[in-house]
N, C-alpha and C positions, 0 to 999 in steps of 0.2 A: 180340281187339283187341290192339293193337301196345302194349307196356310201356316201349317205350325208342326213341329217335331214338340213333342214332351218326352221328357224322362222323369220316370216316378219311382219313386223308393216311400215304402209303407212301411211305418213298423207301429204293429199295434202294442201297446199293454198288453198282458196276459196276467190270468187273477193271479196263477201261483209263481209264475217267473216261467211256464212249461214253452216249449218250441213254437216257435210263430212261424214253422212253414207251413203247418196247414191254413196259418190268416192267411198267411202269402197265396197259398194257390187259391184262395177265394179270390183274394182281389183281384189275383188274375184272370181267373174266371169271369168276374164282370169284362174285366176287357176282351176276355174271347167272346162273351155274350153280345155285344157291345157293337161288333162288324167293324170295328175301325183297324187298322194292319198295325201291326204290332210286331216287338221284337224282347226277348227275354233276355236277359244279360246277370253276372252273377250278382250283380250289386245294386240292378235298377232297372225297370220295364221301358221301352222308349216306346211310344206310339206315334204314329203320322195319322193328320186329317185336319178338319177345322177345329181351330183352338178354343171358340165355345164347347163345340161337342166334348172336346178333349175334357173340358175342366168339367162337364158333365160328369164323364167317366168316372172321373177322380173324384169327382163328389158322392159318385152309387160306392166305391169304393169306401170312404171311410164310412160311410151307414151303413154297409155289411159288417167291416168291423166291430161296429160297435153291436148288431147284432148280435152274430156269433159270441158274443162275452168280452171284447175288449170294452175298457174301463175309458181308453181312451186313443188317441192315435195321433204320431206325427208323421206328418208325408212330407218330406223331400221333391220338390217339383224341379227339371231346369226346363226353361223357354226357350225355344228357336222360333220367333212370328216372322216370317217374309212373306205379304202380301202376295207378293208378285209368283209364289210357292213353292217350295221345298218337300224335297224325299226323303230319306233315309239314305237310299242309293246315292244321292248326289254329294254325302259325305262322308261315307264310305263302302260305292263302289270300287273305287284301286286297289284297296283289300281285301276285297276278295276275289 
Protein backbone atom coordinates (compact mmCIF):
# COMPACT_ATOMS: atom_id res chain seq x y z
CA UNK A 1 0.00 0.00 0.00
CA UNK A 2 0.83 3.52 -1.13
CA UNK A 3 2.87 5.56 2.05
CA UNK A 4 2.74 8.99 0.54
CA UNK A 5 0.48 11.19 -1.98
CA UNK A 6 3.03 13.77 -3.86
CA UNK A 7 1.98 16.70 -5.86
CA UNK A 8 4.60 18.13 -8.18
CA UNK A 9 4.65 21.19 -10.28
CA UNK A 10 7.87 21.52 -12.64
CA UNK A 11 8.70 24.54 -14.24
CA UNK A 12 11.90 24.40 -16.21
CA UNK A 13 13.86 27.58 -17.58
CA UNK A 14 13.57 27.66 -21.23
CA UNK A 15 16.74 29.26 -23.34
CA UNK A 16 14.38 31.80 -24.99
CA UNK A 17 11.46 32.30 -22.65
CA UNK A 18 9.51 29.53 -25.53
CA UNK A 19 6.32 27.27 -23.97
CA UNK A 20 7.38 24.76 -21.41
CA UNK A 21 4.46 22.39 -22.18
CA UNK A 22 6.52 20.27 -23.96
CA UNK A 23 9.13 20.12 -20.57
CA UNK A 24 5.89 19.43 -18.95
CA UNK A 25 4.82 16.39 -20.90
CA UNK A 26 8.43 15.02 -20.61
CA UNK A 27 8.31 15.18 -16.96
CA UNK A 28 5.23 13.69 -17.28
CA UNK A 29 6.27 10.99 -19.22
CA UNK A 30 8.76 9.90 -16.65
CA UNK A 31 6.01 9.41 -14.42
CA UNK A 32 4.00 7.41 -16.89
CA UNK A 33 7.35 5.51 -17.40
CA UNK A 34 7.82 5.29 -13.92
CA UNK A 35 4.57 2.60 -13.06
CA UNK A 36 3.53 4.52 -9.96
CA UNK A 37 -0.49 5.93 -10.42
CA UNK A 38 -0.73 9.07 -10.91
CA UNK A 39 -3.06 11.93 -11.57
CA UNK A 40 -2.82 15.19 -13.83
CA UNK A 41 -4.34 18.15 -12.70
CA UNK A 42 -4.04 21.91 -14.22
CA UNK A 43 -1.42 23.23 -11.95
CA UNK A 44 0.35 20.13 -10.52
CA UNK A 45 0.89 16.11 -11.12
CA UNK A 46 -0.21 14.23 -7.66
CA UNK A 47 1.36 10.70 -7.56
CA UNK A 48 0.64 7.82 -5.02
CA UNK A 49 3.10 5.08 -3.79
CA UNK A 50 6.27 4.87 -1.56
CA UNK A 51 7.69 8.19 -0.91
CA UNK A 52 11.34 7.10 -1.73
CA UNK A 53 10.35 5.92 -5.12
CA UNK A 54 8.30 9.13 -5.38
CA UNK A 55 11.30 11.42 -4.85
CA UNK A 56 12.99 9.11 -7.21
CA UNK A 57 10.59 10.10 -9.80
CA UNK A 58 11.00 13.76 -9.22
CA UNK A 59 14.66 13.36 -9.33
CA UNK A 60 14.53 11.54 -13.25
CA UNK A 61 12.35 14.33 -13.54
CA UNK A 62 14.38 17.44 -13.18
CA UNK A 63 17.50 15.46 -15.10
CA UNK A 64 15.21 15.25 -18.07
CA UNK A 65 14.96 18.72 -17.76
CA UNK A 66 17.86 19.78 -17.89
CA UNK A 67 18.46 17.39 -20.71
CA UNK A 68 16.20 18.45 -23.06
CA UNK A 69 17.92 22.36 -22.66
CA UNK A 70 16.53 23.72 -19.61
CA UNK A 71 19.13 25.81 -17.96
CA UNK A 72 17.61 25.10 -14.90
CA UNK A 73 14.44 24.01 -12.77
CA UNK A 74 12.20 24.72 -9.92
CA UNK A 75 9.79 21.95 -8.57
CA UNK A 76 7.18 22.59 -6.28
CA UNK A 77 6.72 19.22 -4.24
CA UNK A 78 3.53 18.99 -1.46
CA UNK A 79 3.99 15.76 1.06
CA UNK A 80 1.13 13.65 2.33
CA UNK A 81 3.56 10.60 4.54
CA UNK A 82 1.15 8.28 6.48
CA UNK A 83 2.78 5.28 7.25
CA UNK A 84 0.06 3.55 8.08
CA UNK A 85 -1.15 4.46 3.94
CA UNK A 86 -2.90 6.72 2.05
CA UNK A 87 -4.77 6.89 -1.65
CA UNK A 88 -5.71 9.55 -3.70
CA UNK A 89 -9.29 8.11 -3.36
CA UNK A 90 -9.40 8.39 0.37
CA UNK A 91 -9.26 12.26 -0.35
CA UNK A 92 -11.08 12.62 -2.87
CA UNK A 93 -13.38 9.81 -3.41
CA UNK A 94 -16.89 11.96 -2.30
CA UNK A 95 -16.12 13.98 -5.48
CA UNK A 96 -16.34 12.10 -7.51
Amino acid sequence: MANALISVQIIPKTKNGENVIPYVDEAIKIIEESGVKFEVHPLETTMEGDMEELFHVISLMNKKMIEIGSSNVITQIKVLYQPTGIEMEDLTGKYR
